[in-house]
C-alpha positions as CSV (number, residue, x, y, z in Angstrom):
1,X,-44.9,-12.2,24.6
2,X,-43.3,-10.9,21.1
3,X,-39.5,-10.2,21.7
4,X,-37.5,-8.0,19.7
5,X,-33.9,-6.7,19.2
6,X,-32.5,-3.5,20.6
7,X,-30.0,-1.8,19.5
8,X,-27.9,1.4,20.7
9,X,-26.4,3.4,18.5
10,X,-24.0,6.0,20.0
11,X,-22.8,8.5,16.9
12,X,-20.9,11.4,16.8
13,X,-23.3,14.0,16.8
14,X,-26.4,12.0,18.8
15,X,-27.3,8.6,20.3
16,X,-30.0,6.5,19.3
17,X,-32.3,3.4,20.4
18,X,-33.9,1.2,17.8
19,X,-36.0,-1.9,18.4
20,X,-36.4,-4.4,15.3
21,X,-38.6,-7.2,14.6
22,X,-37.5,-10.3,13.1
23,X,-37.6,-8.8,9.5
24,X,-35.2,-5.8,10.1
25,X,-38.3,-3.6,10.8
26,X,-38.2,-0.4,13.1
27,X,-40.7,-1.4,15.8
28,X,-40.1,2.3,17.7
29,X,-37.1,4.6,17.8
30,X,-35.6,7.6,19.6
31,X,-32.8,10.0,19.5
32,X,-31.0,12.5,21.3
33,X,-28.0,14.9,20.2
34,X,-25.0,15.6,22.7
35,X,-22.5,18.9,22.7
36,X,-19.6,19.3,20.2
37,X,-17.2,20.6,22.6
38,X,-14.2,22.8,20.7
39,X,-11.7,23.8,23.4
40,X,-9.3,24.8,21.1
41,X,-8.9,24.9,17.3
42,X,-8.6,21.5,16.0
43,X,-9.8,19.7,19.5
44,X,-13.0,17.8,19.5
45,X,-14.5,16.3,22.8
46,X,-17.9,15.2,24.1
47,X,-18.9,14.6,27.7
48,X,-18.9,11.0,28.5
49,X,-21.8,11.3,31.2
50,X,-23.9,13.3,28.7
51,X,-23.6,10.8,26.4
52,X,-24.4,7.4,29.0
53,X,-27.3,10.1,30.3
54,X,-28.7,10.4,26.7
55,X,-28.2,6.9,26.3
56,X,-30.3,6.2,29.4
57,X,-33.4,8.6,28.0
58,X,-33.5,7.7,24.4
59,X,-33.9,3.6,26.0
60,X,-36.7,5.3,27.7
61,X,-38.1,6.7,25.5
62,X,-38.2,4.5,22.7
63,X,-39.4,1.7,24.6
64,X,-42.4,3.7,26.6
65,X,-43.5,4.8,22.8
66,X,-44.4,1.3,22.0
67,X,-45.6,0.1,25.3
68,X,-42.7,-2.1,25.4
69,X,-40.5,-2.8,28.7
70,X,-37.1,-4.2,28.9
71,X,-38.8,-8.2,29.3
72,X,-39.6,-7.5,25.6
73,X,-35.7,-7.4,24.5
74,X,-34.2,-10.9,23.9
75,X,-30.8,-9.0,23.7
76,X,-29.1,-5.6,22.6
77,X,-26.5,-4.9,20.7
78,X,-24.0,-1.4,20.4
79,X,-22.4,0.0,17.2
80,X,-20.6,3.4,18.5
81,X,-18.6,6.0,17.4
82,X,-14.6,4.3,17.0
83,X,-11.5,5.5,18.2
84,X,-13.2,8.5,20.5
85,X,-11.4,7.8,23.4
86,X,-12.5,7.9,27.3
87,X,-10.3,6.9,30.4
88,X,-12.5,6.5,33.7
89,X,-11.9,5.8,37.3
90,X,-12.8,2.2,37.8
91,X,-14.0,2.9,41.4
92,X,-16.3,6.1,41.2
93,X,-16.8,5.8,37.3
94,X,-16.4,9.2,36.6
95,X,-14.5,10.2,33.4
96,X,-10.9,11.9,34.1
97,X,-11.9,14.0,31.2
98,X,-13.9,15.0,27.9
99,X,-13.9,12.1,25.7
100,X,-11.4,12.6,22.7
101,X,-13.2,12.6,19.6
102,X,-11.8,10.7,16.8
103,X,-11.4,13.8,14.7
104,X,-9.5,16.0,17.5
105,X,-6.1,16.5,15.9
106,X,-4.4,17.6,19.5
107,X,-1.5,14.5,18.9
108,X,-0.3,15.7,16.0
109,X,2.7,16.3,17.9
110,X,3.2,12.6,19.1
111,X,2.1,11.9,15.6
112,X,5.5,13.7,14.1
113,X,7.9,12.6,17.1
114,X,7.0,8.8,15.8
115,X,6.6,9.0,12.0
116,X,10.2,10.7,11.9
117,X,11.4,7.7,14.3
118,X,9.9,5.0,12.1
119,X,8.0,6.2,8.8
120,X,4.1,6.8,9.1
121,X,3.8,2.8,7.8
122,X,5.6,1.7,10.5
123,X,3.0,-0.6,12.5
124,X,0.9,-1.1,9.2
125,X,2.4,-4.5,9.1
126,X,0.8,-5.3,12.7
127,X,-2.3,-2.9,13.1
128,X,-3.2,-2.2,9.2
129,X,-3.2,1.2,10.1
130,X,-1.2,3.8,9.0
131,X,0.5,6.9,11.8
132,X,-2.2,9.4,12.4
133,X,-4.1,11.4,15.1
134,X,-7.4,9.5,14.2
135,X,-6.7,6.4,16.0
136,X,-6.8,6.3,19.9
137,X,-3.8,4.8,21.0
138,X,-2.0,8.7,21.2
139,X,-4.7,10.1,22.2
140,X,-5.3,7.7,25.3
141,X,-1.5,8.4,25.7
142,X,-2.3,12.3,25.7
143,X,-4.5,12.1,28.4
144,X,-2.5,9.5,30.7
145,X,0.5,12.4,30.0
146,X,-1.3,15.1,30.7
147,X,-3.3,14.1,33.4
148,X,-1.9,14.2,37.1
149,X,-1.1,10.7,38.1
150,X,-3.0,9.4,35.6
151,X,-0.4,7.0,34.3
152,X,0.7,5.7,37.6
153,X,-3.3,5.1,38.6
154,X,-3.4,3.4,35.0
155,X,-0.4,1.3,35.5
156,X,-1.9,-0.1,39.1
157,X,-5.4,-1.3,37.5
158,X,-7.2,1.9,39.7
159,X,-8.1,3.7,36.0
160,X,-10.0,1.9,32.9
161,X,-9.8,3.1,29.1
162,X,-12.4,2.6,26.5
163,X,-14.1,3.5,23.3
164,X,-17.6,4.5,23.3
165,X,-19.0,0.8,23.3
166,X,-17.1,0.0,25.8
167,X,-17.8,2.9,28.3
168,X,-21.4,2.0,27.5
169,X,-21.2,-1.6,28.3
170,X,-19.1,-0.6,31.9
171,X,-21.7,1.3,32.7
172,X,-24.6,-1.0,31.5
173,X,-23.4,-3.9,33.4
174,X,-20.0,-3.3,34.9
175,X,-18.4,-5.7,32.0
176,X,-15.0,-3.9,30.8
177,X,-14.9,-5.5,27.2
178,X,-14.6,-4.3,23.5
179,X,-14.6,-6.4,20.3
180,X,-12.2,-6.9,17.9
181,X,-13.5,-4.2,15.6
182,X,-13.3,-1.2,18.1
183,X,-9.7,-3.0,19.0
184,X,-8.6,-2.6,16.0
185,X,-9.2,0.9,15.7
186,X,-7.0,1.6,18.3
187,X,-3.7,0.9,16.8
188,X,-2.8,-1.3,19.6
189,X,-4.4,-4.9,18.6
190,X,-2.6,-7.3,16.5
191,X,-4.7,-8.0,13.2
192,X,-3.6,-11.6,13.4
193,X,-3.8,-12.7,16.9
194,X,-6.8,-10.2,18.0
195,X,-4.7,-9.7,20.9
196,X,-3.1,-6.8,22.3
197,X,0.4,-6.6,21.1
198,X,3.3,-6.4,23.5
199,X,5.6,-4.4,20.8
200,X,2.5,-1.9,20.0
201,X,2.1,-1.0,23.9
202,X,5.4,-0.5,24.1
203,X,5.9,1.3,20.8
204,X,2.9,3.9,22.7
205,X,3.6,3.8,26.1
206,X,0.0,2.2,27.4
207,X,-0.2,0.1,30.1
208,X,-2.0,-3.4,29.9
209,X,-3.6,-2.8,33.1
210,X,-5.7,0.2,31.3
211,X,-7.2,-2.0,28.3
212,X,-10.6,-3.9,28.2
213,X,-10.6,-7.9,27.1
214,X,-11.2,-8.3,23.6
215,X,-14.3,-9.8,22.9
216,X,-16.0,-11.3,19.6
217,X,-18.8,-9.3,17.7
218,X,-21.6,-11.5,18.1
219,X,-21.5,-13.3,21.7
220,X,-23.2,-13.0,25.1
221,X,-21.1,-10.9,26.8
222,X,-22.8,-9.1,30.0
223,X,-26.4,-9.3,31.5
224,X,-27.4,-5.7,31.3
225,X,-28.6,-3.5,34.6
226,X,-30.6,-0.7,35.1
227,X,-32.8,0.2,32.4
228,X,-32.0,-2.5,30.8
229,X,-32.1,-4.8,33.5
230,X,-31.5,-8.5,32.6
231,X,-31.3,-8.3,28.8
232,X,-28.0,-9.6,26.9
233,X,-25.4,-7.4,25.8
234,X,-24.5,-9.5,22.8
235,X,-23.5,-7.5,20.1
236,X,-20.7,-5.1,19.4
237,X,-19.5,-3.1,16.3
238,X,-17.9,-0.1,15.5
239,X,-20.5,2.0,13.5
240,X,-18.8,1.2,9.8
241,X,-18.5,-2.5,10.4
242,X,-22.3,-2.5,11.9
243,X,-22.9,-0.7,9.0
244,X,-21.7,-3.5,6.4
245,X,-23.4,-5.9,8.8
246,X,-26.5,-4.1,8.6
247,X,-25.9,-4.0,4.6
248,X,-25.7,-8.0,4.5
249,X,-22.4,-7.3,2.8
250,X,-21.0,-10.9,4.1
251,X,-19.2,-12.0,0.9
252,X,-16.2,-10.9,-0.7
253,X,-16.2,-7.9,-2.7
254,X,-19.5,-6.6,-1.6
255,X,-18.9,-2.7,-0.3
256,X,-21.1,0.0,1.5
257,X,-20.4,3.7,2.0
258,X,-21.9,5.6,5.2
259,X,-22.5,9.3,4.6
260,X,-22.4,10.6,8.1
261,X,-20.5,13.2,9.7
262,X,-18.0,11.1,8.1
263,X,-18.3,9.1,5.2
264,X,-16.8,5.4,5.0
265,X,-16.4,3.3,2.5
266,X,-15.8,-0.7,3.8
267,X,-15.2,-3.3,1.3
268,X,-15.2,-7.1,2.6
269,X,-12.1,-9.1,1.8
270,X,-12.4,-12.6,3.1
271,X,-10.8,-14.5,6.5
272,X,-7.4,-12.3,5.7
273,X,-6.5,-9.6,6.1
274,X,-5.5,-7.3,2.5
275,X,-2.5,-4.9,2.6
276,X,-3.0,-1.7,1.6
277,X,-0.7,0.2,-0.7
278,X,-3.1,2.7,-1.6
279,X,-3.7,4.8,1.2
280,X,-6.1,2.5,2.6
281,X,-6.9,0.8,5.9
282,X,-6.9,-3.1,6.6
283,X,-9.3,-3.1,9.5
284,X,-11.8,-6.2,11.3
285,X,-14.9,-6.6,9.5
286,X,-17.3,-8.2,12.0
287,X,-15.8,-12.2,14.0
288,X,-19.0,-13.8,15.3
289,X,-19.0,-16.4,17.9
290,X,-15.5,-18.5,17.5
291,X,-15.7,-18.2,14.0
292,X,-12.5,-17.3,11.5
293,X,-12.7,-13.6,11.8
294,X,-13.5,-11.6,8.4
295,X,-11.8,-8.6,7.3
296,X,-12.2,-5.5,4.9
297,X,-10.4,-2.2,3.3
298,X,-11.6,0.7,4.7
299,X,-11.5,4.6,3.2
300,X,-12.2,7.2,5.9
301,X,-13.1,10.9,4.9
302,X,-13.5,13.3,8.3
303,X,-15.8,15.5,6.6
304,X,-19.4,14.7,5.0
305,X,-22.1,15.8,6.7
306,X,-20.1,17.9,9.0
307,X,-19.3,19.8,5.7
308,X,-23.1,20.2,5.1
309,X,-23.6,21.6,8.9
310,X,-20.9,24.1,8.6
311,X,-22.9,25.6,5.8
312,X,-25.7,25.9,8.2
313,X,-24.5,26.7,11.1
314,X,-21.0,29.0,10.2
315,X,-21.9,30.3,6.8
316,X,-25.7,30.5,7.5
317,X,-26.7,29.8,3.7
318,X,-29.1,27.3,4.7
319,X,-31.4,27.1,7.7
320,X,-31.4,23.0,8.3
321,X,-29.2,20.7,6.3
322,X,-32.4,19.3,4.5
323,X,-32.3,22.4,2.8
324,X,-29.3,21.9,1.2
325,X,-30.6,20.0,-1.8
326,X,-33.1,22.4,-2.9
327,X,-30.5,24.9,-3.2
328,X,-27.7,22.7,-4.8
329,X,-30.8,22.4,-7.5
330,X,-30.8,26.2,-7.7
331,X,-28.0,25.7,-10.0
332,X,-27.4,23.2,-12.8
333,X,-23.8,22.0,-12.0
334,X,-21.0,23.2,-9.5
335,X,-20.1,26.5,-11.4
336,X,-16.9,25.0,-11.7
337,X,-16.5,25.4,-7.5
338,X,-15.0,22.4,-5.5
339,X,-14.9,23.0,-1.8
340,X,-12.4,19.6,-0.1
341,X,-13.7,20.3,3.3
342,X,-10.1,19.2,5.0
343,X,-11.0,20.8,8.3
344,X,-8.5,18.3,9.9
345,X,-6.7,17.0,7.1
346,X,-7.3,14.7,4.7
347,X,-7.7,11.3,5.1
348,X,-7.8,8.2,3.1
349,X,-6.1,7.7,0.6
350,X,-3.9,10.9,0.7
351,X,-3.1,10.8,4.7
352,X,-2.1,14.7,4.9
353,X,-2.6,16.0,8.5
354,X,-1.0,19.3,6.9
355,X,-4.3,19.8,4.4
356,X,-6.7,22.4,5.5
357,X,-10.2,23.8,3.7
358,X,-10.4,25.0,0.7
359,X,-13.2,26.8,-1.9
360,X,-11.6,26.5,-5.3
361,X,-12.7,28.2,-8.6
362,X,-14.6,31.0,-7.1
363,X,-15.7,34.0,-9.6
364,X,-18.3,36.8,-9.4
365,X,-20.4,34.6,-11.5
366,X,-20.4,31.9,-8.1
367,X,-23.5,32.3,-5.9
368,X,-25.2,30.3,-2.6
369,X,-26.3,27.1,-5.3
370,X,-22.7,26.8,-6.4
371,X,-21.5,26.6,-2.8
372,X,-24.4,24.3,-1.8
373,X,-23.4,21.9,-4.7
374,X,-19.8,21.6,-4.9
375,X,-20.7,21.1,-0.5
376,X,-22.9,17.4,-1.7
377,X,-20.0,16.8,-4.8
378,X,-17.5,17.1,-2.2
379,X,-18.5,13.6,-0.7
380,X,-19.0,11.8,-3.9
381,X,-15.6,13.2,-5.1
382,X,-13.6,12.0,-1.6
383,X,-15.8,8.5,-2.1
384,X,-14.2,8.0,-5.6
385,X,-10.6,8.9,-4.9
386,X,-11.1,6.1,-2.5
387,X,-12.9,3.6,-4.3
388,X,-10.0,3.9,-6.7
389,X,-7.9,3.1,-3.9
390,X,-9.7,0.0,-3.0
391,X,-10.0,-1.5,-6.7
392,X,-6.1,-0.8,-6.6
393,X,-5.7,-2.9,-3.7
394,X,-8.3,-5.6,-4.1
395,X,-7.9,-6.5,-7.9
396,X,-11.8,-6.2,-7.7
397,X,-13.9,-4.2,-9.6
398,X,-17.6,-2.9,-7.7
399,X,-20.2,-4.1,-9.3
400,X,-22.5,-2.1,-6.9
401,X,-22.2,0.0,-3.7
402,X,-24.6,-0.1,-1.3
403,X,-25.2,3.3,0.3
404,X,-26.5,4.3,3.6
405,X,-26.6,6.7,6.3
406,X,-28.3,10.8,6.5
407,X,-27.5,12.1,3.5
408,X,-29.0,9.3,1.1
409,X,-32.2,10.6,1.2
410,X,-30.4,13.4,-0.9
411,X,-31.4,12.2,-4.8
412,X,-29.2,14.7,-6.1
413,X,-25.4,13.4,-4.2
414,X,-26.7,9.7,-4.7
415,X,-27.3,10.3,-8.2
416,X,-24.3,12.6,-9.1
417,X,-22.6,9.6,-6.5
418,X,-23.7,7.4,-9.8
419,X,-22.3,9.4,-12.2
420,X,-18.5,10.0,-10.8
421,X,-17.9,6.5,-9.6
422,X,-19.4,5.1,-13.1
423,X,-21.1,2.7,-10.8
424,X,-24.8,1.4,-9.8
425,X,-25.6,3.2,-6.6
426,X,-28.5,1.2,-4.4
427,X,-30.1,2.3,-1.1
428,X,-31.9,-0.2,1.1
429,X,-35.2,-0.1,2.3
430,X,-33.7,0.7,5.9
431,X,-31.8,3.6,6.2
432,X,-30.9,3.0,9.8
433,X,-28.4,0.2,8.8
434,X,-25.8,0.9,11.4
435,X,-28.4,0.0,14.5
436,X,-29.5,-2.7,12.2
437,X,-25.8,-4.3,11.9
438,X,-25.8,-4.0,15.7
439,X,-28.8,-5.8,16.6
440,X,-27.9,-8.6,14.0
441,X,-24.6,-9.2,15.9
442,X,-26.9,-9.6,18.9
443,X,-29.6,-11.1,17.7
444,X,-27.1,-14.0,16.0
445,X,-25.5,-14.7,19.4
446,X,-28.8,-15.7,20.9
447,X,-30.4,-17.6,18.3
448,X,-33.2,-14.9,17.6
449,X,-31.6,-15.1,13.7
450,X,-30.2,-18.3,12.5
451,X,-27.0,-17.0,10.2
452,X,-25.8,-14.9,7.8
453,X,-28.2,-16.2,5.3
454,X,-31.4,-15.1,6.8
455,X,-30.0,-11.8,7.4
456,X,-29.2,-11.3,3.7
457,X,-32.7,-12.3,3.1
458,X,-33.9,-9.3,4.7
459,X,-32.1,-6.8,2.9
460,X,-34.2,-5.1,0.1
461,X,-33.2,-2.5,-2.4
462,X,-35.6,0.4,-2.0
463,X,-34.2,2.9,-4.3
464,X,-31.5,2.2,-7.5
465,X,-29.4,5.2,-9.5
466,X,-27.6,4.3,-12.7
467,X,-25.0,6.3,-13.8
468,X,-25.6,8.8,-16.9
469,X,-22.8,10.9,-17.4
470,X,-20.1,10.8,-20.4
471,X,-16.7,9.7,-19.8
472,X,-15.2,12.8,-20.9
473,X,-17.6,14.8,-18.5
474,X,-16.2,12.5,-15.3
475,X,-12.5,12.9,-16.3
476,X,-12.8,16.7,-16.4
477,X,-14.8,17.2,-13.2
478,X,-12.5,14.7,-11.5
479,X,-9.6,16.9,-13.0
480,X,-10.7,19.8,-11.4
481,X,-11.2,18.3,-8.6
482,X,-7.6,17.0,-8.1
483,X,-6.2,20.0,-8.5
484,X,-8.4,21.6,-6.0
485,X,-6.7,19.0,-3.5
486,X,-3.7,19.8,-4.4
487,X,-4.1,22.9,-3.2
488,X,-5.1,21.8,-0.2
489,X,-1.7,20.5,1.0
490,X,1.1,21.7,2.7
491,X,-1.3,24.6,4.3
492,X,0.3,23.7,7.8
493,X,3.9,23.5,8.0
């Protein structure tokens, strides 16, 4: 019988199943999309049992498609959303509420109250991170506040908190875990020990009796049930590390960007862990097995793709965000029109929860393809404010950034991507690296693939853009485009 990887891949805006072969290949694949919930303005949730329901039919389906059954799976891995934060009853297993989503902004209050206390830095030291509403220790604070009783069922081991992988793994096999990259999204794991600190549980208010057991990336760690019944959960990864997994990025120095919703630029850095004074965050690369655990800067911008689906679905200027290319090319460059799409803030390197929106340069002479373009420029701009960022802190300059995610099959932002970074752009033959990350976390923890070295064998570049544009031509755009930031602070007071 052949046996395969799995891998679930549980995103922001949909969840996926992907089986791969031993080369990286998509045997069979399926997807589902979940509700954006919007209470209020600046709150983001999802329904937990939508999502583990989804979860459930996209296994399903992907595996009837191929005439495959779960005997076929030598194990599965997850790569998930991070910081989206759920807190369940560990009896019934029903969710006390909507997930948080890790681009609600509903702690900015809690945010304040502690940056004013200690500085916005003050737990960088520990966690690598720096004070913001993106993580999920305030907002798992949030709910046990708001809650009735929630923080005394927490504190008595009746209540169970998790991010997405490991709600997905509770439910899969009854296994409360996460690994040390979720962790360390959470602002309450120690990037030294992998261990959750005493001081940062304190500093938040969280209970220990709340928090899953760390776990490594790449291990055995549950035998699945259900649908999945007795296949390995053996790998786990919050979506950006799976993605520089999937990207073979294994050496210092090497660096991918994921154009999602989001867009994320990792860089790997080696067994320790590199200080940011950029704006940056230190976060967990990947730890497989008992191996030294390896590290990497991270840039996080909120809004990519999202950007791209509020032109469809608030403006209405396109009718699916594949259209948006054709209409960018309507034009021959932005109009001198920048759009920073801080629809919660800005985030890396500039931290300002107090930025909001903004469509700069308008004139009568601006149309629909000037919009459209300065939308796709607005990701390649927010990826080279942080690449700067990252040489800054590294001391390394990119030779080449590996790209993946939805919007790299759009020629026009991977080649203007080219042009403002002054950098060799390269796409792999895969697009679905995220999954791919995943299910080489699991396949590595049950022999399926031998090490890191085979895995980089399978990457191949399918598609390579070389940067064109004049050095006076990238210092002007880049120009313009600083200033339109700057006028996208201090909106909020």
């Amino acid at each position: 019988m052949t046996r395969y990887i799995g891998a679930i891949d549980q995103g922001t805006t949909s969840t996926r199943f992907i089986v791969f072969n031993h080369a990286g290949q998509i045997v069979t694949q399926a997807q589902k999309e979940h509700a954006q919930i919007f209470p209020q303005p600046g709150w983001v949730e999802h329904d937990p049992l939508e999502i583990f329901k989804n979860t459930e039919a996209v296994i399903a389906d992907a595996l009837n498609g191929a005439n495959l059954t779960a005997r076929n799976l030598a194990a599965v891995g997850i790569t998930n959303q991070r910081e989206t934060t759920i807190l369940w009853d560990r009896t019934t297993g029903q969710p006390l509420h909507n997930a948080i989503v890790w681009q609600d902004t509903r702690v900015e209050p809690l945010v304040a109250i502690l940056t004013r206390a200690g500085g916005q830095d003050r737990f960088r030291a520990q966690t690598g991170l720096p004070l913001a509403s993106y993580f999920s220790a305030l907002k798992l604070r949030w709910l046990l506040d708001n809650i009735p009783n929630a923080r005394t069922r927490a504190m008595t081991g009746e209540l169970a908190f998790g991010t997405i992988d490991s709600w997905l793994i509770w439910r899969l096999s009854g296994e409360h875990v996460t690994d040390v990259t979720n962790a360390s999204r959470t602002m309450l794991m120690n990037l030294f020990s992998l261990r959750w600190d005493d001081d940062l549980m304190a500093a938040f208010d969280i209970p220990r009796a709340v928090l899953p057991r760390i776990v490594s990336s790449s291990d055995i760690h549950a035998e699945a049930r259900g649908i999945l019944a007795g296949v390995p959960i053996a790998g786990i990864l919050g979506d950006q590390q799976a993605a520089l997994v999937g990207q073979a990025c294994f050496q210092p120095g090497e660096a991918k960007n994921t154009y999602g919703t989001g867009c994320f630029l990792l860089m790997h850095t080696g067994e320790r862990p590199v200080p940011s004074q950029a704006g940056l965050l230190t976060t967990v690369a990947y730890r497989f097995g008992n191996a030294a655990p390896c590290y990497a800067l991270e840039g996080s911008v909120a809004i990519a793709g999202a950007l791209v689906q509020w032109l469809r679905d608030n403006l209405k200027i396109i009718p699916s965000s594949d259209a948006i290319e054709a209409l960018a090319n309507t034009v021959p460059d932005n109009g001198d029109v920048y759009i920073v799409p801080a629809f919660s803030g800005l985030y890396a390197p500039h931290w300002r929860a107090d930025a909001r929106g903004v469509i700069a340069g308008l004139t009568r002479f601006a149309h629909a393809g000037h919009i459209a373009r300065a939308a796709l420029e607005a990701s390649a701009y927010q990826t080279a404010d942080i690449l700067d960022a990252m040489v800054a802190d590294s001391g390394i300059a990119l030779a080449a950034l590996r790209v993946d995610g939805g919007m790299v099959v759009n020629e026009t932002l991977m080649g203007f991507q080219a042009d403002i970074l002054d950098t060799l752009v390269i796409r792999p033959a895969s697009i679905e690296i995220t999954a791919l990350g995943a299910a080489y976390a699991a396949g590595l923890a049950v022999g399926y693939w031998q090490d890191t070295d085979e895995l980089a064998r399978n990457w191949v570049a399918a598609r390579t853009w070389q940067p064109t544009m004049t050095a006076t031509r990238r210092a002007a755009l880049r120009g313009s485009w600083t200033k339109a930031v700057g006028k996208s602070l201090s909106w909020i007071a």
